[in-house]
N, C-alpha and C positions, 0 to 999 in steps of 0.2 A: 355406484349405481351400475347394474347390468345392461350390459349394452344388446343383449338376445330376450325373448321372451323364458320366460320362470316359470311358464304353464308347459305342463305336456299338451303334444300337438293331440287334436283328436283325432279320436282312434276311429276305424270303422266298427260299423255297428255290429253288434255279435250277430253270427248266423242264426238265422230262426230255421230250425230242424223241423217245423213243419214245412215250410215252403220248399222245403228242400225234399222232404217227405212226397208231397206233393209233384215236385217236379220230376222225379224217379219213377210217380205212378202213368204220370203223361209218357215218360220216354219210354216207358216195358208196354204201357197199352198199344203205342205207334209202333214199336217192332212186334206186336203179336199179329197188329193187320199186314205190318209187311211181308210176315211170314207167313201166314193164309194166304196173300197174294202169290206168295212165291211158291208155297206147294198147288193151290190152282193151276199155274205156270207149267209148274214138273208136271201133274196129272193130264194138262192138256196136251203136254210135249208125248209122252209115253202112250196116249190114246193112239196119238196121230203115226207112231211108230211100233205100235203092238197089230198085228194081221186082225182084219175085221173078224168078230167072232159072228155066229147065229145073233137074228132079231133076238131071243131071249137073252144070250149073251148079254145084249147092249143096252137091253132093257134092264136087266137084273144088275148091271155097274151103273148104270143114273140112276136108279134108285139109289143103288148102297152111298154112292156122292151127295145125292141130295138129303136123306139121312144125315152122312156125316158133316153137312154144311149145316142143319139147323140143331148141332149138338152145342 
């Protein structure tokens, strides 16, 4: 008589490739807001270090930003 168990130990369960599907889409969507964050960041850095242009100037670059924020 065997003195160990005769069954294989169970196994973990197989990966389920949508949850993992899934979880890849959570992590690319959370670095794409990190990354708008962080070009906001750069745009705001370079405002504050580029010479004041003319009111049109400054009008005509919030425009083109708010533009490219609701693309």
């Amino acid at each position: 008589m065997p003195t160990h168990a005769t069954t294989a130990p169970p196994t973990l369960d197989p990966l389920d490739p949508l949850e993992d599907a899934r979880d890849l889409q959570a992590s690319i969507a959370a670095l794409r807001l990190l990354l708008k964050a962080q070009s906001r960041q750069f745009e705001a850095i370079e405002r504050r270090l580029s010479p004041p242009g003319t009111p049109a100037e400054t009008g005509a670059h919030r425009l083109r930003a708010l533009k490219a924020r609701q693309a």
